[in-house]
N, CA, C and O atoms as a GROMACS GRO file, in nm:
protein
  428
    1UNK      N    1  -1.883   4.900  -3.118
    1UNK     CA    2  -1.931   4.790  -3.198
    1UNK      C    3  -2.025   4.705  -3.114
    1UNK      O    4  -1.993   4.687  -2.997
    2UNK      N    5  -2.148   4.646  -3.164
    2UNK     CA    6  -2.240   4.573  -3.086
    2UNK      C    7  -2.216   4.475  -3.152
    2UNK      O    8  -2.183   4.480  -3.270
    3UNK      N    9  -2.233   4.349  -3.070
    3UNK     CA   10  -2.257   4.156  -3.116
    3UNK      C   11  -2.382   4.151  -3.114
    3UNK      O   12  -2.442   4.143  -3.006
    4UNK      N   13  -2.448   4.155  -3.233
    4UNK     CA   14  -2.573   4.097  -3.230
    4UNK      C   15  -2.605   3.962  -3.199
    4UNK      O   16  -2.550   3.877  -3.268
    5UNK      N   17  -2.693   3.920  -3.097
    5UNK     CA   18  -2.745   3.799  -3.030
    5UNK      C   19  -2.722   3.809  -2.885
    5UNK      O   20  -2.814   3.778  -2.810
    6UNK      N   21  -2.591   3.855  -2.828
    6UNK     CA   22  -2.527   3.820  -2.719
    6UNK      C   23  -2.675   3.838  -2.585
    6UNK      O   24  -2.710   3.764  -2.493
    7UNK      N   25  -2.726   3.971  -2.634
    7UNK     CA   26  -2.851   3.929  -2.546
    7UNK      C   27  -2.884   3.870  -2.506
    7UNK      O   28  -2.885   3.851  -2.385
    8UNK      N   29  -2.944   3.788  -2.618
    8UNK     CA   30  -3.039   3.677  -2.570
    8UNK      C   31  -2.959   3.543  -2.565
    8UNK      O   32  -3.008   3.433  -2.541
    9UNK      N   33  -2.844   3.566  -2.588
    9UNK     CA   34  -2.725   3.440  -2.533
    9UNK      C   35  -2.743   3.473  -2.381
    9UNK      O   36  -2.792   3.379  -2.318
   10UNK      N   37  -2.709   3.597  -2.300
   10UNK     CA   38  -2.731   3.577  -2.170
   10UNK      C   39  -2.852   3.589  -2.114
   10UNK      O   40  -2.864   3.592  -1.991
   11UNK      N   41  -2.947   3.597  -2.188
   11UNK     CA   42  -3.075   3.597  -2.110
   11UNK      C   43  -3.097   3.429  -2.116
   11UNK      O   44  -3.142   3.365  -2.021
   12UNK      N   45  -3.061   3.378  -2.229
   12UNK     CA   46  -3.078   3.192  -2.209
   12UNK      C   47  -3.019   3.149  -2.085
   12UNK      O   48  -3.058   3.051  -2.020
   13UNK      N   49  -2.944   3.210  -2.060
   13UNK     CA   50  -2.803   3.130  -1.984
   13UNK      C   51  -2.876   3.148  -1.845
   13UNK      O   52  -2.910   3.059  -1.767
   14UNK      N   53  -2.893   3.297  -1.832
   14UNK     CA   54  -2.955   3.331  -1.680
   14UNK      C   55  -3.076   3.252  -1.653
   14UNK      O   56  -3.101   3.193  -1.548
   15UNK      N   57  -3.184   3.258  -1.813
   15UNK     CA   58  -3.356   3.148  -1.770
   15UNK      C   59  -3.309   2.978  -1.740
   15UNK      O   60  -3.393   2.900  -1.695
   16UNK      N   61  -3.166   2.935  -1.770
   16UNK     CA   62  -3.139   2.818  -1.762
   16UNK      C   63  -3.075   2.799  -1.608
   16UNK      O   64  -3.134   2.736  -1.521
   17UNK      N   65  -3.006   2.834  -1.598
   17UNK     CA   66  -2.992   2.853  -1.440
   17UNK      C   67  -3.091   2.832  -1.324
   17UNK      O   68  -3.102   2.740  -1.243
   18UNK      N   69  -3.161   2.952  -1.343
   18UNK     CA   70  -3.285   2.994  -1.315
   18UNK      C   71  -3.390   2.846  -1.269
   18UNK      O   72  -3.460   2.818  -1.172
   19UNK      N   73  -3.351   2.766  -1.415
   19UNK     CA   74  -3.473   2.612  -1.405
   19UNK      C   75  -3.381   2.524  -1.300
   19UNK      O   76  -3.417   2.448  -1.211
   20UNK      N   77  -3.271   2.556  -1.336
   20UNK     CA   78  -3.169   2.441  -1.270
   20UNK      C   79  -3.196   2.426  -1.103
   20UNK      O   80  -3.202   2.317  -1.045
   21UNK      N   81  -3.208   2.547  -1.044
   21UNK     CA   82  -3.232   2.584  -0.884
   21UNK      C   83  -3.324   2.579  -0.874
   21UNK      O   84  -3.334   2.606  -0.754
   22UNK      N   85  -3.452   2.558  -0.921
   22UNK     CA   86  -3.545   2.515  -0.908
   22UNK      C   87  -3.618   2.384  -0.932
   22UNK      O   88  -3.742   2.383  -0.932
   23UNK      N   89  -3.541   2.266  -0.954
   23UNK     CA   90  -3.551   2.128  -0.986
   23UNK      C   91  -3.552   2.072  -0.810
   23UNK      O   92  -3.478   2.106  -0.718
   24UNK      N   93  -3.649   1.991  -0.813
   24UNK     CA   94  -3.670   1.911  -0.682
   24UNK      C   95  -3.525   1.882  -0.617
   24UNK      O   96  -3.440   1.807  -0.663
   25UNK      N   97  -3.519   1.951  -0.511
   25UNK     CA   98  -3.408   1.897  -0.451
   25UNK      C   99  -3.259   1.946  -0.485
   25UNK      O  100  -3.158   1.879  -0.461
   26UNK      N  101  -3.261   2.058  -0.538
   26UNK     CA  102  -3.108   2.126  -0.612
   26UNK      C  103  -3.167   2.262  -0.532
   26UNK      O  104  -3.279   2.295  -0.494
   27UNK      N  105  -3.083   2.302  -0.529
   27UNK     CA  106  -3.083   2.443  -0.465
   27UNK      C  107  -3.177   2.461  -0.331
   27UNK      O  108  -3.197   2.567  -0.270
   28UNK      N  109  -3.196   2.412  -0.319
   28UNK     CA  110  -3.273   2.401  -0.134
   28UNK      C  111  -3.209   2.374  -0.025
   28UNK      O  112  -3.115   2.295  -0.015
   29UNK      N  113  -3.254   2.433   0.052
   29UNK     CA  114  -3.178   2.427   0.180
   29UNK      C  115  -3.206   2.272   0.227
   29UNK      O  116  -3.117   2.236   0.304
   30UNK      N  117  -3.316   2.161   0.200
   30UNK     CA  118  -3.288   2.023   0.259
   30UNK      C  119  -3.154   1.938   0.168
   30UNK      O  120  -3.096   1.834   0.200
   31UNK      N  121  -3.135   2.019   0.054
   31UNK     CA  122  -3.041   1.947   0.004
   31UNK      C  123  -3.110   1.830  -0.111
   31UNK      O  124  -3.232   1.816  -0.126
   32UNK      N  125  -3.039   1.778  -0.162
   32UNK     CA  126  -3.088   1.641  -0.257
   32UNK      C  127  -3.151   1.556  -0.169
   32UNK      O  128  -3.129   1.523  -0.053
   33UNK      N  129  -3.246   1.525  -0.263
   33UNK     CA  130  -3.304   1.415  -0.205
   33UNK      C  131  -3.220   1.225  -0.178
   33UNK      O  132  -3.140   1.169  -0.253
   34UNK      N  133  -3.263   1.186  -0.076
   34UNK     CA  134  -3.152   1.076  -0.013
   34UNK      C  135  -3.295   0.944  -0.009
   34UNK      O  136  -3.295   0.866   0.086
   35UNK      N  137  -3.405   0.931  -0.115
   35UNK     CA  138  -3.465   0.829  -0.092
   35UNK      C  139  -3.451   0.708  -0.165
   35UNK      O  140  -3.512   0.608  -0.128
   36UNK      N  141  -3.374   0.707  -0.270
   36UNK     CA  142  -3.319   0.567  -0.357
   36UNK      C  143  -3.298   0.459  -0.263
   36UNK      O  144  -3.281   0.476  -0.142
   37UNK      N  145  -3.299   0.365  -0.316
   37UNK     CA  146  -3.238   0.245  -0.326
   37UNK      C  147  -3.101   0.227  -0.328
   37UNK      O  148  -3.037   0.161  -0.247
   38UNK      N  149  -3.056   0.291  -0.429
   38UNK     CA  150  -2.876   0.289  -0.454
   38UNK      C  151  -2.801   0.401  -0.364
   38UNK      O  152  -2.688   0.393  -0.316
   39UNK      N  153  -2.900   0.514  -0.354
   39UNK     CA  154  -2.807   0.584  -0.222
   39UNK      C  155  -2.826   0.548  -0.137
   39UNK      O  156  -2.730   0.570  -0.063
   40UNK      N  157  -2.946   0.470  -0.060
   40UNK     CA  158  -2.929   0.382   0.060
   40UNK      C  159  -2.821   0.260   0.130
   40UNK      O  160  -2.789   0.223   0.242
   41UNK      N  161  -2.782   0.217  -0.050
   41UNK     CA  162  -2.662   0.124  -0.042
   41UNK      C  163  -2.522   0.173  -0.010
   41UNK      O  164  -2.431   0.128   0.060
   42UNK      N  165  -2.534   0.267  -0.078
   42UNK     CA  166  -2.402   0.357  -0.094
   42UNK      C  167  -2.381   0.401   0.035
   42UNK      O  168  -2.266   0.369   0.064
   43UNK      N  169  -2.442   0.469   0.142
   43UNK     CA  170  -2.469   0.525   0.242
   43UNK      C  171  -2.383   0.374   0.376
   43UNK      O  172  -2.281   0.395   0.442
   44UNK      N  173  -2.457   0.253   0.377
   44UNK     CA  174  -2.446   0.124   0.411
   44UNK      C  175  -2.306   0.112   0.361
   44UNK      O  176  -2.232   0.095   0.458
   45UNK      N  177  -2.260   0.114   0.282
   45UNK     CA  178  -2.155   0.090   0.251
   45UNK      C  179  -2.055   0.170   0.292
   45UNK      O  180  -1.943   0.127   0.320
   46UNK      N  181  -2.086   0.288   0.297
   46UNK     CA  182  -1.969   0.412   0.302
   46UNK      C  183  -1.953   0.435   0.498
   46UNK      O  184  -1.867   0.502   0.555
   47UNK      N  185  -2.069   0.354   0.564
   47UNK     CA  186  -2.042   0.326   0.677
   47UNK      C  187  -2.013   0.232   0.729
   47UNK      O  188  -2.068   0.205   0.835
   48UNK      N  189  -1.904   0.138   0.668
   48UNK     CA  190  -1.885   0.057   0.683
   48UNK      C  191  -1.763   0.040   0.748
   48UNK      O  192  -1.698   0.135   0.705
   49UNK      N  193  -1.688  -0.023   0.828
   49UNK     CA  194  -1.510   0.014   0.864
   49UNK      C  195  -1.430  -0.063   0.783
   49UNK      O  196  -1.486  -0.115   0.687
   50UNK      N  197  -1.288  -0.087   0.800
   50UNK     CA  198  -1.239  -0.141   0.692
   50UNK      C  199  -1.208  -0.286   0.688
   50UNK      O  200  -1.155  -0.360   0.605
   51UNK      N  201  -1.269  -0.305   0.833
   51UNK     CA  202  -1.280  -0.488   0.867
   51UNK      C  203  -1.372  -0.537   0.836
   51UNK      O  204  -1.356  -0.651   0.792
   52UNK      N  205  -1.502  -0.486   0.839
   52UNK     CA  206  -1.660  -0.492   0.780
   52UNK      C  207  -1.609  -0.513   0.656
   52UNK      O  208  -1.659  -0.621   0.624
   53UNK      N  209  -1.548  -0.481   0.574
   53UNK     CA  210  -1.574  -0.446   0.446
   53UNK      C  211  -1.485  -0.578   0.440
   53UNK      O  212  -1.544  -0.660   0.370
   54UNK      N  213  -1.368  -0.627   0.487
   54UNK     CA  214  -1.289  -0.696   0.439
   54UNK      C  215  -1.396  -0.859   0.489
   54UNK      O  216  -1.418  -0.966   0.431
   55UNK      N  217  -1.422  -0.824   0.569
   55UNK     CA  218  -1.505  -0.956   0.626
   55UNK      C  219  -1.684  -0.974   0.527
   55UNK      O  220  -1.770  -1.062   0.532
   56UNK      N  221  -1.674  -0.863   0.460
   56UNK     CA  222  -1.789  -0.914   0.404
   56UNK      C  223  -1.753  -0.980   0.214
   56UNK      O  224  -1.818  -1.053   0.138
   57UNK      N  225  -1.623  -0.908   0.202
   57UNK     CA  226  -1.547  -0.928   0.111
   57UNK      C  227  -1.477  -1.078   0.075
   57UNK      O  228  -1.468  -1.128  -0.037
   58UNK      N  229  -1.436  -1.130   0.192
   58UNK     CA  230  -1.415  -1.270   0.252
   58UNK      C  231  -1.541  -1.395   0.196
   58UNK      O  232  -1.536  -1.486   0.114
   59UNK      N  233  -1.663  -1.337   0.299
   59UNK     CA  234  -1.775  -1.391   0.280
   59UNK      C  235  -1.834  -1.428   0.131
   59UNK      O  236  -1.889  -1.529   0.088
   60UNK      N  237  -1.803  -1.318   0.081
   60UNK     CA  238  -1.851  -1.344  -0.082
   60UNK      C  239  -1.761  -1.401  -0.169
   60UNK      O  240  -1.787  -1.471  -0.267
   61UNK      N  241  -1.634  -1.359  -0.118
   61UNK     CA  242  -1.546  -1.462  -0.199
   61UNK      C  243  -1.548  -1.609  -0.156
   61UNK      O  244  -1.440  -1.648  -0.200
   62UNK      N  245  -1.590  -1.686  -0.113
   62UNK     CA  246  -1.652  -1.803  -0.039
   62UNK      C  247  -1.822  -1.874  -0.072
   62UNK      O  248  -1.862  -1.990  -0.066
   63UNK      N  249  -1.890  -1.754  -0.108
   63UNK     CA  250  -1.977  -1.751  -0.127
   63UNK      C  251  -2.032  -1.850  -0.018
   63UNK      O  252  -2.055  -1.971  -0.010
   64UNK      N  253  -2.045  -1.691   0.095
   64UNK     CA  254  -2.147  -1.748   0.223
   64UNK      C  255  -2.187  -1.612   0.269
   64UNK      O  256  -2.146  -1.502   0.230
   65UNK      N  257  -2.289  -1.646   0.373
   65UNK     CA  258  -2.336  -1.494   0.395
   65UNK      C  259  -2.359  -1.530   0.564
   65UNK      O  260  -2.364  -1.644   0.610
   66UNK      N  261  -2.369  -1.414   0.638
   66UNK     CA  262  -2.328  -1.389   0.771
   66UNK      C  263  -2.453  -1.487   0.843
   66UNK      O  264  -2.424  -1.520   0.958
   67UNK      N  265  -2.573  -1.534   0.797
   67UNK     CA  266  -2.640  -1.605   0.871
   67UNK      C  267  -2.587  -1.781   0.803
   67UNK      O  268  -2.637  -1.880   0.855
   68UNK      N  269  -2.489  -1.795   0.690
   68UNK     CA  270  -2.480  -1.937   0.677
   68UNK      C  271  -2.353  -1.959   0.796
   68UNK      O  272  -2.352  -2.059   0.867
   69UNK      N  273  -2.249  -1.851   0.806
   69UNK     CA  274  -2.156  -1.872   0.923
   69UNK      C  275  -2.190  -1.855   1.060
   69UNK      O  276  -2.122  -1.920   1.140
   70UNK      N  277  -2.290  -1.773   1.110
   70UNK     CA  278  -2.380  -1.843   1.242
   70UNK      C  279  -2.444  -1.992   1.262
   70UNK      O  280  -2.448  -2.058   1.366
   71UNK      N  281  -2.480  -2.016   1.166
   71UNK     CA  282  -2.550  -2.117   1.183
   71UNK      C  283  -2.439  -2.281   1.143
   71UNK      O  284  -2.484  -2.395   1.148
   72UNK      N  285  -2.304  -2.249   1.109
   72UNK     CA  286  -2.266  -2.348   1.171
   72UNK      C  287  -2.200  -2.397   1.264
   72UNK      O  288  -2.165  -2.305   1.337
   73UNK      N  289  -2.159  -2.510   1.308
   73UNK     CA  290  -2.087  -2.571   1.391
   73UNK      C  291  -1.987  -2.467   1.453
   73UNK      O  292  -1.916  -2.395   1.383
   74UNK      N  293  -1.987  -2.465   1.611
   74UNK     CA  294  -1.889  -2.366   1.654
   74UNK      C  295  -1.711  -2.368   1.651
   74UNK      O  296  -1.634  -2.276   1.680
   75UNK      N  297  -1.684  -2.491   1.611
   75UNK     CA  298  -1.571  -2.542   1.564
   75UNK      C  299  -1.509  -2.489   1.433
   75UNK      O  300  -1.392  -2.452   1.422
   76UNK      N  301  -1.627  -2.491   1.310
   76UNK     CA  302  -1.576  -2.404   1.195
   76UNK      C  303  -1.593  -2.275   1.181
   76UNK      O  304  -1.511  -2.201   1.127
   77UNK      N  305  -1.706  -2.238   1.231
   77UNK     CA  306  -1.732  -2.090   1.270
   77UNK      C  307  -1.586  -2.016   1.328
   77UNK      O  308  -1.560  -1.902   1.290
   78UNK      N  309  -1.507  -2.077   1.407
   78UNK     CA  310  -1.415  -2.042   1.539
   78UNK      C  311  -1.301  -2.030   1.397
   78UNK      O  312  -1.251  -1.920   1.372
   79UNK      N  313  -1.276  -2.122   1.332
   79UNK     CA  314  -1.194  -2.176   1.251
   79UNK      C  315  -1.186  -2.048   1.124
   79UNK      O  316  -1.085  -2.002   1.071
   80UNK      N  317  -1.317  -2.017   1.103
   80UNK     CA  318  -1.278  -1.923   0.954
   80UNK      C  319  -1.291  -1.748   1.000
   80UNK      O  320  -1.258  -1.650   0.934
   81UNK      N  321  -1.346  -1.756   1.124
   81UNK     CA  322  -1.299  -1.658   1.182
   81UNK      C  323  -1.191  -1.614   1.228
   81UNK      O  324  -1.167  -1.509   1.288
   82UNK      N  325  -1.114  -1.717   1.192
   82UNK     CA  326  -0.979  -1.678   1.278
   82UNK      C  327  -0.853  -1.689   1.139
   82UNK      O  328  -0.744  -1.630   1.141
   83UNK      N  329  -0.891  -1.759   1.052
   83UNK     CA  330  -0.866  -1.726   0.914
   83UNK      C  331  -0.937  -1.541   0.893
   83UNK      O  332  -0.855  -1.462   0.846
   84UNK      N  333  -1.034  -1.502   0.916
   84UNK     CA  334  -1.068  -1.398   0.832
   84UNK      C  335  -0.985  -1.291   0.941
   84UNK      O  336  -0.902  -1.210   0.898
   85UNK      N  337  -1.017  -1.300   1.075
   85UNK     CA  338  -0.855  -1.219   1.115
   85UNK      C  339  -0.718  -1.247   1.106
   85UNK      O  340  -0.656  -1.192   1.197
   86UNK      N  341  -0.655  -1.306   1.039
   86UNK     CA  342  -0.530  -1.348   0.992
   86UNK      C  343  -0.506  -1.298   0.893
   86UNK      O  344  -0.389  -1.277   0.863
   87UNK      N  345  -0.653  -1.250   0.775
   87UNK     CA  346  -0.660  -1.170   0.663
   87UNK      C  347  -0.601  -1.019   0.664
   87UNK      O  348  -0.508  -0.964   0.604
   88UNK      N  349  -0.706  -0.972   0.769
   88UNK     CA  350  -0.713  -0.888   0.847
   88UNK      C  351  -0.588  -0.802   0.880
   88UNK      O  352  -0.557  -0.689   0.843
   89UNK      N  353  -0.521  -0.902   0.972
   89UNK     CA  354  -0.421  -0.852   1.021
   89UNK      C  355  -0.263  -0.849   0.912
   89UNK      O  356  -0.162  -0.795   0.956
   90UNK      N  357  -0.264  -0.905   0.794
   90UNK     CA  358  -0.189  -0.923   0.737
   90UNK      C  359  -0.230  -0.821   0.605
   90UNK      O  360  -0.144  -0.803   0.519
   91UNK      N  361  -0.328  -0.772   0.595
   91UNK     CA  362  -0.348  -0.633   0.484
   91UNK      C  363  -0.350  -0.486   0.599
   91UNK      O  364  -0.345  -0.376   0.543
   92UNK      N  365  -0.356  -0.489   0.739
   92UNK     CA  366  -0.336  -0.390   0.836
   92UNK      C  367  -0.191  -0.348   0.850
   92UNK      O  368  -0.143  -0.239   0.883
   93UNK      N  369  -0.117  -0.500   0.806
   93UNK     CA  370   0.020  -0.453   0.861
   93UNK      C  371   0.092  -0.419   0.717
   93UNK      O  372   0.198  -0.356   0.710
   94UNK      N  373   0.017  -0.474   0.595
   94UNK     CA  374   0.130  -0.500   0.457
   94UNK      C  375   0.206  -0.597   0.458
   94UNK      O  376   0.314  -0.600   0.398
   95UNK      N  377   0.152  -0.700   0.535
   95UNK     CA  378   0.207  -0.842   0.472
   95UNK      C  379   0.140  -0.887   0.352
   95UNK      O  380   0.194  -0.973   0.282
   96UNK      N  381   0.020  -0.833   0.318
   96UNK     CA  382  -0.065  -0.910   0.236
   96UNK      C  383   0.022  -0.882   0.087
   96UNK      O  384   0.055  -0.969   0.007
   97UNK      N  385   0.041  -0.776   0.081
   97UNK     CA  386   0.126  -0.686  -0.038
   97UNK      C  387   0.227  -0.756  -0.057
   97UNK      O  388   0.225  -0.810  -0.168
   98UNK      N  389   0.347  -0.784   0.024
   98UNK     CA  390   0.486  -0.842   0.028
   98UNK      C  391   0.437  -1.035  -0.020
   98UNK      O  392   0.524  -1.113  -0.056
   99UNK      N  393   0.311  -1.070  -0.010
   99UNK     CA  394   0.343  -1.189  -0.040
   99UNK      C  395   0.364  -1.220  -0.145
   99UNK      O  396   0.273  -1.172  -0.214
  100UNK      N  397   0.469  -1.303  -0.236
  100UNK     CA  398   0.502  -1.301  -0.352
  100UNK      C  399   0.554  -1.230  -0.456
  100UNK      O  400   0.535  -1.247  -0.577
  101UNK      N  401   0.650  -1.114  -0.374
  101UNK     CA  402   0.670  -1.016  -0.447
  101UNK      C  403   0.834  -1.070  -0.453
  101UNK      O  404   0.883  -1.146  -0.371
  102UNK      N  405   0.893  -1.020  -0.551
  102UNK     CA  406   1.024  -1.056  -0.576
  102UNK      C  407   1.099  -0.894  -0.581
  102UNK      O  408   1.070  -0.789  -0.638
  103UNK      N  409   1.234  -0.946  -0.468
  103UNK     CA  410   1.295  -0.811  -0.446
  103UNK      C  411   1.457  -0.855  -0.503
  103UNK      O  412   1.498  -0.970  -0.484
  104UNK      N  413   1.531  -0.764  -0.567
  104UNK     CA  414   1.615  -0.728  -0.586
  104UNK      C  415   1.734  -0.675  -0.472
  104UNK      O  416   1.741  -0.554  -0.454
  105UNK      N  417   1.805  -0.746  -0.413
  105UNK     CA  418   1.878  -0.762  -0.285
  105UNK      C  419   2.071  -0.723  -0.331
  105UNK      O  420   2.164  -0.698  -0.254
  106UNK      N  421   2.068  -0.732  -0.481
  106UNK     CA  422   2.203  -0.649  -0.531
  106UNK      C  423   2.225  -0.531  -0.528
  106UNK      O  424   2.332  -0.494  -0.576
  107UNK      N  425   2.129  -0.425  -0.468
  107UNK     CA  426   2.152  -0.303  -0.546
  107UNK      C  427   2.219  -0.247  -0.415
  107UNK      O  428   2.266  -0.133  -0.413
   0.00000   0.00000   0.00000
């Protein structure tokens, strides 16, 4: 018994392929292209460590940015830096988690 069409069902399939590996940057040995804007961010970001991230996380929740905390007074500078490692060290260890949590001590 023959399926009429199936042919040219796989001849579509194979000419579609075919375009797919040949689109800028898919199937080449340099790989996708890496010149955006948003994969540049992403990239910045994804190299980031997990204190960077928490300290820039800090910053914006404050709404300040790393040249308004240079530029002040070395007294508060000293001061919220030492708040933002106290952050730090209290989501490193899982204190941050336990604060306010209510435990069940009957069981």
């Amino acid at each position: 018994m023959q399926v009429n069409g199936y042919n040219g069902y796989s001849a579509s399939l194979y000419g579609q392929t075919q375009a797919a590996t040949t689109r800028k940057g898919w199937g080449t040995a340099a790989g996708p292209t890496t010149d955006t804007a948003a994969v540049t961010d992403f990239l910045a970001e994804a190299k980031k460590t997990p204190a960077e991230r928490l300290r820039d996380d800090w910053l914006a929740r404050h709404k300040m940015t790393e040249d308004e905390l240079k530029s002040m007074p070395s007294d508060k500078r000293e001061a919220i830096e030492k708040e933002i490692a106290e952050e730090l060290k209290r989501k490193l260890t899982g204190q941050d988690a336990k604060r306010g949590a209510v435990m069940n001590l009957t069981a």
